[in-house]
C-alpha positions as CSV (number, residue, x, y, z in Angstrom):
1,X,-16.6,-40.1,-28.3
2,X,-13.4,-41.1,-26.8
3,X,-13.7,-40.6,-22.9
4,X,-10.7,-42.4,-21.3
5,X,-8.0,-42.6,-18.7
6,X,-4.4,-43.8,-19.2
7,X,-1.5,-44.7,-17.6
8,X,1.7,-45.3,-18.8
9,X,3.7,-48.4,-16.9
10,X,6.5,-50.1,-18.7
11,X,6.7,-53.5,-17.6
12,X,9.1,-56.5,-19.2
13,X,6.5,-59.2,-18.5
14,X,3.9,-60.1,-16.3
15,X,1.2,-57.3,-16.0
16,X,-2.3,-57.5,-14.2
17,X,-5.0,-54.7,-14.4
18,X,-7.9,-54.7,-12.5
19,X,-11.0,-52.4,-12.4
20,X,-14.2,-52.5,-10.6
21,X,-17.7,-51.5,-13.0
22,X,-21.1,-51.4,-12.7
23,X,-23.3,-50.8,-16.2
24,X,-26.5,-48.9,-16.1
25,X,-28.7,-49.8,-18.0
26,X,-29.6,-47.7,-21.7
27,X,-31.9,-47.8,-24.7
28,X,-29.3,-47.8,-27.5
29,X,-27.2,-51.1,-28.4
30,X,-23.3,-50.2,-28.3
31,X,-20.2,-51.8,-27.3
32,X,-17.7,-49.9,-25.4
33,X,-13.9,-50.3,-24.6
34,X,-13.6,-51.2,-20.2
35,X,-10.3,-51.5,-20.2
36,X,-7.1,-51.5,-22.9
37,X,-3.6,-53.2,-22.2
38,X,-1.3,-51.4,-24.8
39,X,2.1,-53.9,-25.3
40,X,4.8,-53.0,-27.9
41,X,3.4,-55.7,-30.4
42,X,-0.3,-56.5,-29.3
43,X,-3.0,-54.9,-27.4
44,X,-5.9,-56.3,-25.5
45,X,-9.6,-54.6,-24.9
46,X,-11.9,-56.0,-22.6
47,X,-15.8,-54.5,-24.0
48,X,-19.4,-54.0,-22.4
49,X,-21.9,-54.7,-24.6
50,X,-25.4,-54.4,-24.8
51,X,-27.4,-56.4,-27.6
52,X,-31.0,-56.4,-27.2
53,X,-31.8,-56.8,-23.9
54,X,-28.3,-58.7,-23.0
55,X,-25.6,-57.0,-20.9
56,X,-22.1,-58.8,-21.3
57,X,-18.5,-58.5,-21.6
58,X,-16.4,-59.2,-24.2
59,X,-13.2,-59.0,-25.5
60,X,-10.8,-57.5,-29.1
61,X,-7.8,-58.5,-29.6
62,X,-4.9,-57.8,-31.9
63,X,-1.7,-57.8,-33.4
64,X,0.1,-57.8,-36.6
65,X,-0.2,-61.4,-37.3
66,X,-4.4,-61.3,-37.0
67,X,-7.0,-60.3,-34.7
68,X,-10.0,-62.4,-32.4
69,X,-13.2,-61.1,-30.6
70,X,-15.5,-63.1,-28.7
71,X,-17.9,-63.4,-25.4
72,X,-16.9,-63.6,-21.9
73,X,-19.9,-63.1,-19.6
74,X,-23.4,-62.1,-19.4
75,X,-23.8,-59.6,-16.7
76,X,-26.3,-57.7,-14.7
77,X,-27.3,-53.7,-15.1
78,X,-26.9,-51.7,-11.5
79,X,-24.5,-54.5,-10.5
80,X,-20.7,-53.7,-9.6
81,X,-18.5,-56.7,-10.6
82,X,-14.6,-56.9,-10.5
83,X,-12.9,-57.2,-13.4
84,X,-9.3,-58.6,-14.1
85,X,-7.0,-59.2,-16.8
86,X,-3.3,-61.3,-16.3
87,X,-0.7,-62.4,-18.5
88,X,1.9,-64.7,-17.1
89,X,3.7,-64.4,-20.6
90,X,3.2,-64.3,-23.9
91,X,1.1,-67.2,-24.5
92,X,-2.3,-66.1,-22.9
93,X,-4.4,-63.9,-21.3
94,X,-6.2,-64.9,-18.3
95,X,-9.5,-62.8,-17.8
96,X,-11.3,-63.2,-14.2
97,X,-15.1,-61.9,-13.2
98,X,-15.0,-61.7,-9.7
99,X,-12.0,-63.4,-8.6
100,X,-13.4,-66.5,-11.1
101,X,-11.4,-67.3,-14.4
102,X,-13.9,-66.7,-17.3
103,X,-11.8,-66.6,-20.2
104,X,-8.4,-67.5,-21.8
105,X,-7.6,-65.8,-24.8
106,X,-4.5,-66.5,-26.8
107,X,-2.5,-63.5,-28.7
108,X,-0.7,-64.5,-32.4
109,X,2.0,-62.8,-31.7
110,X,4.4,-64.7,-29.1
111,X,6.4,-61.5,-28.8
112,X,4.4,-59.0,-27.1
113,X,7.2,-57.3,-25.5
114,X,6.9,-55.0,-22.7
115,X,3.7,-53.8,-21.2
116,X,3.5,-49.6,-22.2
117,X,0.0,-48.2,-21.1
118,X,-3.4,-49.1,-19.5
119,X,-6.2,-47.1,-20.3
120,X,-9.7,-47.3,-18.8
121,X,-12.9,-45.5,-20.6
122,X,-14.8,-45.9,-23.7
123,X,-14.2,-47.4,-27.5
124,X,-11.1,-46.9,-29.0
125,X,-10.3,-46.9,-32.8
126,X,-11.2,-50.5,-34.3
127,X,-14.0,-51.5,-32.7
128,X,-17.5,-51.3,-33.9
129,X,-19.5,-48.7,-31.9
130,X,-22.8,-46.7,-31.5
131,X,-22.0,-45.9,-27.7
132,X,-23.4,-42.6,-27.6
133,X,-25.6,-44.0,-24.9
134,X,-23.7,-46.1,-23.1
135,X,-23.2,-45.5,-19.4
136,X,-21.0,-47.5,-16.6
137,X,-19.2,-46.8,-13.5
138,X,-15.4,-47.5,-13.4
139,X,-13.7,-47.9,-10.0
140,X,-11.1,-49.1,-7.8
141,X,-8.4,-49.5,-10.9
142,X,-5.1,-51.4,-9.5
143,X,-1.9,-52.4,-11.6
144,X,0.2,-54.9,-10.7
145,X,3.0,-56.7,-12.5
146,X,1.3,-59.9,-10.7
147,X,-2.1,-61.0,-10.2
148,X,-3.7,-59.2,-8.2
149,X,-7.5,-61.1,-7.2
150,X,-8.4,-61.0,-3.2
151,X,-5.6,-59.3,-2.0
152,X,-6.6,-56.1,-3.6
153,X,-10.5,-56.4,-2.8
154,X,-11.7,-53.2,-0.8
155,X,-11.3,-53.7,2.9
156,X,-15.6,-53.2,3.1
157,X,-16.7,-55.1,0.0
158,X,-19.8,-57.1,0.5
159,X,-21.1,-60.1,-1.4
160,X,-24.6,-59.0,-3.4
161,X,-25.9,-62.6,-4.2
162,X,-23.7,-64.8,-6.3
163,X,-23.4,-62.9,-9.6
164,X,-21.8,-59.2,-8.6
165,X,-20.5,-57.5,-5.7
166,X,-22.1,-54.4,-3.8
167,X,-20.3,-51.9,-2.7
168,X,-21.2,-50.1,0.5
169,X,-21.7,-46.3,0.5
170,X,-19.3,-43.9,2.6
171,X,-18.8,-46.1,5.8
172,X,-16.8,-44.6,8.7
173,X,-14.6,-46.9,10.8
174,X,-13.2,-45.6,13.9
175,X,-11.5,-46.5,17.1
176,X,-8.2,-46.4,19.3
177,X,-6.1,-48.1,16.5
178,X,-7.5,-46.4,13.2
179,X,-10.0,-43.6,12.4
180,X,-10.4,-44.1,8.4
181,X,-12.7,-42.6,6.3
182,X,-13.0,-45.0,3.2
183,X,-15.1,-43.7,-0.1
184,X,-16.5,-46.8,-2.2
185,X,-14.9,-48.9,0.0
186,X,-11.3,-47.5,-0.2
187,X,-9.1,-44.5,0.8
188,X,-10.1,-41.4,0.6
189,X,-7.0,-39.1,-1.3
190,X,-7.4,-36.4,0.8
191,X,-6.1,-37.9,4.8
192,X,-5.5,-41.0,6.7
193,X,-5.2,-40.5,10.6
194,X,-4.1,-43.3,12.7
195,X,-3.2,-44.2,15.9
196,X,0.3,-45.4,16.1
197,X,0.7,-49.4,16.3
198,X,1.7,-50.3,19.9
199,X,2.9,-53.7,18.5
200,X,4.0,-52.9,15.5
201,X,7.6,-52.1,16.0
202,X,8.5,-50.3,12.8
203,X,5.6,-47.6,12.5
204,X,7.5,-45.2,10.3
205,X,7.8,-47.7,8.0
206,X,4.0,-48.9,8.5
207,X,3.4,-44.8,7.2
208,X,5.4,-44.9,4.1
209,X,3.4,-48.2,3.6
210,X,0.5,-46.4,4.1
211,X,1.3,-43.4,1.7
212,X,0.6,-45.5,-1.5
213,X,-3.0,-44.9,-0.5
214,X,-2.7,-41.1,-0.4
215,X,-1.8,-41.0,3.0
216,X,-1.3,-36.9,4.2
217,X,-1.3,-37.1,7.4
218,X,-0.4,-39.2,10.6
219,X,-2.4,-38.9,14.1
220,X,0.4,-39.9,16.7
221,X,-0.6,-41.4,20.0
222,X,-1.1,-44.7,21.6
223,X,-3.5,-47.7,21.9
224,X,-6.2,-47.3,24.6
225,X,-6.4,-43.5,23.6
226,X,-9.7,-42.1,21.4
227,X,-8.0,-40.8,18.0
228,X,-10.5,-37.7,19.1
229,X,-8.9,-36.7,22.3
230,X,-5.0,-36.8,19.9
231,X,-4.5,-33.3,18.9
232,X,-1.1,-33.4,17.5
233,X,-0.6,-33.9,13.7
234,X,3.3,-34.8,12.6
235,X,4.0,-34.6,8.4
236,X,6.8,-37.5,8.6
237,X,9.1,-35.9,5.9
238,X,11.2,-38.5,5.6
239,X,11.5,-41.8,7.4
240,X,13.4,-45.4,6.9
241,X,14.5,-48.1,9.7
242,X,16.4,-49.7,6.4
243,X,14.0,-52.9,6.0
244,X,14.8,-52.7,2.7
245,X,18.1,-53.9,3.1
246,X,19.5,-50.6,1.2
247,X,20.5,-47.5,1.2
248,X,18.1,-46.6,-2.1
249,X,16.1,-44.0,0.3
250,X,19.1,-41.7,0.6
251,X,21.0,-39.2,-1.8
252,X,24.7,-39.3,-1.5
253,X,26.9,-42.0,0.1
254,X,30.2,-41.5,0.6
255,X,32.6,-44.3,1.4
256,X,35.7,-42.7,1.8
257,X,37.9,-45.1,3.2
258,X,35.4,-46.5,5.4
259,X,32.7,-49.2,5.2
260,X,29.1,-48.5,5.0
261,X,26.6,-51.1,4.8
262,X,22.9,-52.4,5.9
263,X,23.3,-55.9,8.0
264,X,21.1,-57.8,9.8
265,X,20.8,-58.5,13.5
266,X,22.3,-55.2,14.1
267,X,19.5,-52.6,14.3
268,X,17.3,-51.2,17.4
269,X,14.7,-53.0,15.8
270,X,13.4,-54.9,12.9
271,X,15.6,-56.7,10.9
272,X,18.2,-54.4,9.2
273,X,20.2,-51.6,10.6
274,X,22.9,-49.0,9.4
275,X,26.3,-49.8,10.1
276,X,29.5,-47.6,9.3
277,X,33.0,-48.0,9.8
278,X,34.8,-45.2,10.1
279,X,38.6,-46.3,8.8
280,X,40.7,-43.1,9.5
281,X,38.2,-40.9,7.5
282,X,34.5,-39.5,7.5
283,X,31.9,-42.0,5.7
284,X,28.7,-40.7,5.3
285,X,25.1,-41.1,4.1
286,X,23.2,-37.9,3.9
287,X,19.6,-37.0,2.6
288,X,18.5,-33.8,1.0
289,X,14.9,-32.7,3.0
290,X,14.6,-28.7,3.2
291,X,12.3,-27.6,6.4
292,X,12.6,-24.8,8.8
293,X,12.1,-25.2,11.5
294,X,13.9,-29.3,10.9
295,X,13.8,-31.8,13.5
296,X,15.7,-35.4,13.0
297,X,15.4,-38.3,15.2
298,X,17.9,-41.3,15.0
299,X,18.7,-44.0,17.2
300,X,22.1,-44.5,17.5
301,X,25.1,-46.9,19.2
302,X,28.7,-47.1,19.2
303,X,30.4,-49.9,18.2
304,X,32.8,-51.8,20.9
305,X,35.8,-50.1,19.8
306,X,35.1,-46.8,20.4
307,X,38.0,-44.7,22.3
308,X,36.8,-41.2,23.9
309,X,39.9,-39.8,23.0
310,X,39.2,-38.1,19.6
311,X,36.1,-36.0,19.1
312,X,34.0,-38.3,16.5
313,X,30.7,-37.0,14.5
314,X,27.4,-38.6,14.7
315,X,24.8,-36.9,13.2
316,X,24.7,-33.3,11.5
317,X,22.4,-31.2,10.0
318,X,23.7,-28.7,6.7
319,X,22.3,-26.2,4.8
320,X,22.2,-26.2,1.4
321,X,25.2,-24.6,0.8
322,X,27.3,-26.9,2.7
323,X,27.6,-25.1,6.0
324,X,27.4,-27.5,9.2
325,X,24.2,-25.7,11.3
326,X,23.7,-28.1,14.4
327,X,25.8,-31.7,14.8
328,X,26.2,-34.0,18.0
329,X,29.2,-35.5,18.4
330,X,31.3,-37.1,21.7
331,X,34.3,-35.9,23.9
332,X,35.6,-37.7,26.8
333,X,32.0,-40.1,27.2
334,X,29.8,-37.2,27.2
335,X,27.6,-35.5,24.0
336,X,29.1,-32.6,22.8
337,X,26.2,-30.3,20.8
338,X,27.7,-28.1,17.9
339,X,25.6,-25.2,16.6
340,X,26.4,-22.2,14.8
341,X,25.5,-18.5,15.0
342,X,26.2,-16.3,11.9
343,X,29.9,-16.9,11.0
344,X,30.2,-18.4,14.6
345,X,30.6,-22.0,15.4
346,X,30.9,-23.4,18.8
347,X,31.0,-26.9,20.7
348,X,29.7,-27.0,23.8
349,X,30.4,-29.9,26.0
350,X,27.6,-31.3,27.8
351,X,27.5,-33.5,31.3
352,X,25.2,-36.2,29.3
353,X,26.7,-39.7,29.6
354,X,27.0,-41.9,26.1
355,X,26.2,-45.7,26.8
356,X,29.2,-47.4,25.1
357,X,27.6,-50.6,22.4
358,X,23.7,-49.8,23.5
359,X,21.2,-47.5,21.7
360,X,20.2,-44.6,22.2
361,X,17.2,-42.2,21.1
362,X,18.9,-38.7,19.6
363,X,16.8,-35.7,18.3
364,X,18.2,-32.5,16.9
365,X,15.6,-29.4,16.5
366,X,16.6,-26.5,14.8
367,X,15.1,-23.4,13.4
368,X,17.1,-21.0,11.2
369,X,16.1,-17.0,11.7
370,X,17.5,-13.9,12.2
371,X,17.5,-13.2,16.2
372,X,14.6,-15.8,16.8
373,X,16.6,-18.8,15.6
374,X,16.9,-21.7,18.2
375,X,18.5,-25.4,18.5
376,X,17.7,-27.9,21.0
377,X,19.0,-31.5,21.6
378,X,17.7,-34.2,23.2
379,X,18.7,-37.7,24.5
380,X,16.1,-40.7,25.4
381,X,13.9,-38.0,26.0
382,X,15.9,-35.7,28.2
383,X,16.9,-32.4,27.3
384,X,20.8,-32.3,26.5
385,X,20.8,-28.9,25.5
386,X,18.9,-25.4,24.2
387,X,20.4,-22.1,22.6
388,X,17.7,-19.5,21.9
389,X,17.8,-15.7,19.7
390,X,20.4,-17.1,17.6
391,X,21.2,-15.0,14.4
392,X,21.7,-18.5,12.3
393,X,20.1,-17.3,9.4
394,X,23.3,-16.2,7.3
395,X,24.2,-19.6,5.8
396,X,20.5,-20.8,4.8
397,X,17.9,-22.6,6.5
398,X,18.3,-26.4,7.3
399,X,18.1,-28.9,3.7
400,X,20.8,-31.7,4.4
401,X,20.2,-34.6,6.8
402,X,24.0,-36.3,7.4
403,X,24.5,-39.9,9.6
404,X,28.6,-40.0,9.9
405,X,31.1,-41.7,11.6
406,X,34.3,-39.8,11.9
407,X,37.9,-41.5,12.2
408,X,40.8,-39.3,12.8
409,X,42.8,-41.1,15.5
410,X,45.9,-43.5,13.8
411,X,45.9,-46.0,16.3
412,X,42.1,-46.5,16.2
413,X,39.2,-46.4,13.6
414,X,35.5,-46.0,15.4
415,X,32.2,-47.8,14.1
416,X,28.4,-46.6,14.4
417,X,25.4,-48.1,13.9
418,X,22.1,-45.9,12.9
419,X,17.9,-47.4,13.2
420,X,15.1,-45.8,13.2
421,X,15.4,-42.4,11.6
422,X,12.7,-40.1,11.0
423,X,12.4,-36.3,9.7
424,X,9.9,-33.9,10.6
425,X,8.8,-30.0,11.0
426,X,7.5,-30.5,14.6
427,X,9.5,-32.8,17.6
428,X,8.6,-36.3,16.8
429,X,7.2,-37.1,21.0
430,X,4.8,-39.5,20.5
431,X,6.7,-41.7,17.5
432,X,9.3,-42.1,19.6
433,X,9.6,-46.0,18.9
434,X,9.2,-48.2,21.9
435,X,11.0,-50.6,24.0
436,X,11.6,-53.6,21.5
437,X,8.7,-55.9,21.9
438,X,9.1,-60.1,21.9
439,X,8.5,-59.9,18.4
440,X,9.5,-58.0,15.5
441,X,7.8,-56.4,12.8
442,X,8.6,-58.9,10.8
443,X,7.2,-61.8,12.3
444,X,4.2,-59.6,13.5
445,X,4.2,-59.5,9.8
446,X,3.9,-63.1,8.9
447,X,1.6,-63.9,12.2
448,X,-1.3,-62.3,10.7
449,X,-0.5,-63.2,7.2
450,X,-0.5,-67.2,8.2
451,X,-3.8,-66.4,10.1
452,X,-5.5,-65.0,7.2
453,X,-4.0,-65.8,3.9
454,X,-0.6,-67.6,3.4
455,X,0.2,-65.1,0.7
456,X,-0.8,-62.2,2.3
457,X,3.0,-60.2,3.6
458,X,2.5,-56.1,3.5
459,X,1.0,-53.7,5.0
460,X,-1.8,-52.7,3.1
461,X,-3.3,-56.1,2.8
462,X,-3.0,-56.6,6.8
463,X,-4.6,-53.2,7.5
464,X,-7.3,-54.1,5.2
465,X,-8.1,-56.9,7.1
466,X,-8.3,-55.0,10.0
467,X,-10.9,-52.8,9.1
468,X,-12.8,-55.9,7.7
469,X,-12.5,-57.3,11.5
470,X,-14.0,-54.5,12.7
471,X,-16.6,-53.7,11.0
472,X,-18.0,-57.9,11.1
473,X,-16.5,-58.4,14.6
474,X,-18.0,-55.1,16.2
475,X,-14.8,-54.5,18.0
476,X,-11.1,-52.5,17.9
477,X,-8.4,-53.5,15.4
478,X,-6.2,-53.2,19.0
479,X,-8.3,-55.9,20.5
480,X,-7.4,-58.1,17.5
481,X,-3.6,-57.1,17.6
482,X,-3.6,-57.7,21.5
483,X,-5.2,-60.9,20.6
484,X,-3.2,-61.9,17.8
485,X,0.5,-61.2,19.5
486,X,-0.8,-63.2,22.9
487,X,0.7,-66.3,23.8
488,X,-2.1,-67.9,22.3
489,X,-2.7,-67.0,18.8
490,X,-5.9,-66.8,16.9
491,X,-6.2,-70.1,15.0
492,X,-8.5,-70.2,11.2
493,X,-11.4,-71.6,12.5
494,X,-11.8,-68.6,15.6
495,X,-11.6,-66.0,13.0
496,X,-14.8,-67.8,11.3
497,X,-16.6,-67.5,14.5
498,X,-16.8,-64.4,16.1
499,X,-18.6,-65.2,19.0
500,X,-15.1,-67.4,20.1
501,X,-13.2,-64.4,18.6
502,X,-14.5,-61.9,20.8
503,X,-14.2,-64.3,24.0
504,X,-11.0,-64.6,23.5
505,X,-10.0,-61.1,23.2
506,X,-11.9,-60.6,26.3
507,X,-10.0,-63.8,28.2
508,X,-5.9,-63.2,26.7
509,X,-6.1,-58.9,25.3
């Protein structure tokens, strides 16, 4: 029968699939489809095969100019091996066993055209098969539109001799930097809790990251503290320090007769931040996230020019009909809060100084209901202001996010500058980003990617080798970062010997 998964991925050229399989073994000979790479004008199987007593894989390939089949590798039963199939182009298929290049198969048809559909499970129509008693494990399936080898292994995967790999069952890593419960080796689908990264400057941005591996959940405290003393549990909604040099995250961007743009060397931290000009009108980037109650968190400067002579917008929060709910602005150097109750809408000027061209950590909370609503505004910490059994619930419940720079003055137009935002149901204490390290996520970044692998640049590969560390090293992934963001930096050879390792965590953490 036909007992398959698929998975539709349109690519224009290069593609890489990658599964992990062990065979058991059976009575019956068969061959049966691994894996299928569907293109417009070709398709490629890669086959187990039992004949006699001989495991292997194998391969069918076809188009409309012809079609070739032919051996790859003998194999062991009860054995899990990795299995990977990339095209640079048109011209060949490279198929690798264990990160090792077994096979290069050429298609007749130059013109493949795009990549349409993977599909992992047993024989499809046109190849020979009696596999009514075939049985193999399939794993650990990655896509990629490059190839994808080491830098996808499991974090835990462990050499079994020199012909497969083993993969361990269930292990549980833990400490003050991550508490991860891994299943064959990678994420469970269900949570991820995690420490926040001390040195890691961007950690909203480390989450998103870490979604791609069914991240729920976020633990929020710091290094030094056991991930089971942490009781509080944020859902980020919504988060971007704009490292991606654009404004793709949000939903509307208005211009009006303003400027808005991502720059560099003008953010809190990282590399990027959100700049917008006023120009005599309101520019605006706003992002639809419905929660009740809402709270946002931005951190936020003027721009030299500012004048305290006009009241200018910062920040506001709408409900989905339009209606302004709870927005911080400034009057005369000090934050003015606006908030509304029912069809009333007031501004209430606080005694909370603004630093003029420095940043500043703002958070708006606000909870829509009828007699129990409430809105509360804090600066670097420091309550600004709190209005409590407000009737707030006429106009809806909070569902539009809105950074805006107002201009309204004709002898001067006002800029702001935006970093570090984040959205969430509960105050966001403990993610509250830091004082700005010596170095930035960026370069924390390429550290431990020229330590380990030159090619290695994201996230997930350097959390992976975290975990790796310490489950051979015996000690915290924090020790390591301490380590690693010292003065003296972990060299190739000290990561081979962890004896030196762990004496030098001990002498420069």
């Amino acid at each position: 029968n036909k007992v398959y998964v698929e998975k539709f991925v349109s690519l224009e050229k290069h593609v890489s699939a990658r599964v992990f399989v062990k065979v058991l073994p059976t009575s019956n000979d068969y061959n049966a489809s691994l894996l299928g790479l569907y293109f417009q004008n070709g398709k490629l199987f890669i086959i187990v095969r039992r004949s006699g007593y001989t495991y292997s894989f194998s391969y069918h390939y076809k188009d409309e100019y012809g079609s070739s089949t032919g051996p790859i590798k003998d194999i062991n039963v009860n054995t899990w091996y990795q299995v990977e199939v990339w095209t640079e182009d048109a011209t060949n298929f490279k198929v690798f066993i264990n990160n090792k290049q077994e096979k290069t198969i050429n298609p007749f048809n130059r013109c493949l055209g795009n990549f349409e559909k993977f599909r992992a499970g047993s024989a499809p129509t046109g190849i020979p098969s009696s596999s009514w008693n075939y049985k193999y494990l399939i794993d650990c399936i990655a896509l990629a539109d490059n190839y994808i080898g080491k830098l996808a292994d499991p974090p835990c995967l462990e050499k079994s001799g020199k012909e497969g790999l083993k993969l361990p069952s269930s292990p549980q890593f833990s400490g003050p930097f991550i508490n991860l419960v891994l299943k064959q080796g990678f994420f469970t689908d269900s949570s991820l809790v995690i420490a926040p990264l001390q040195y890691c400057l961007d950690f909203l941005t480390f989450y998103e990251e870490l979604r791609t591996f069914g991240v729920k959940k976020v633990l929020l405290g710091q290094i030094g503290t056991s991930v089971e003393s942490q009781d509080k549990i944020f859902p980020i909604l919504f988060s971007t320090s704009f490292e991606t040099g654009d404004l793709s995250r949000f939903d509307k961007i208005n211009f009006a007769n303003g400027t808005i743009e991502v720059i560099p060397n003008a953010s809190y931290q990282g590399n990027y931040g959100l700049k917008i000009y006023a120009g005599y009108s309101t520019p605006y980037v706003r992002k639809k996230i419905k929660s009740n109650p809402l709270w946002l968190r931005v951190y936020f400067r003027h721009g030299s020019s500012y004048s305290w002579d006009e009241t200018f917008h910062w920040i506001n929060i709408y409900s989905e009909s339009g209606k302004s709910l709870l927005g911080i602005r400034h009057k005369v150097s000090k934050i003015s809060v606006g908030w509304r109750d029912g069809a009333f809408w007031d501004l209430v000027n606080t005694n909370v100084s603004i630093p003029l061209s420095s940043w500043m950590k703002l958070e708006l909370g606000i909870k829509v209901g009828s007699g129990d609503g409430w809105i509360e505004v804090w600066k670097d910490d420091q309550l600004v202001y709190r209005k409590t059994k407000l009737n707030n619930a006429s106009y809806g419940e909070p569902a539009l996010i809105s950074l805006e720079v107002a201009g309204k003055s004709g002898d001067f137009d006002p800029t702001g500058f935006y970093d570090c935002v984040a959205v969430s149901n509960e105050r966001i204490i403990n993610a509250g980003i830091p004082a700005p390290p010596e170095r930035t996520s960026s370069e924390f970044i390429h550290l431990l990617g020229e330590i380990v692998n030159p090619k290695w640049r994201t996230y997930k590969e350097i959390l992976q080798f975290l975990v790796c560390l310490e489950k051979r090293l015996k000690i915290h992934p924090s020790e390591i970062l301490q380590l690693v963001l010292s003065p003296r930096l972990i060299s190739r050879k000290i990561l081979l010997e962890p004896n030196i390792l762990i004496r030098e965590v001990k002498e420069n953490a």
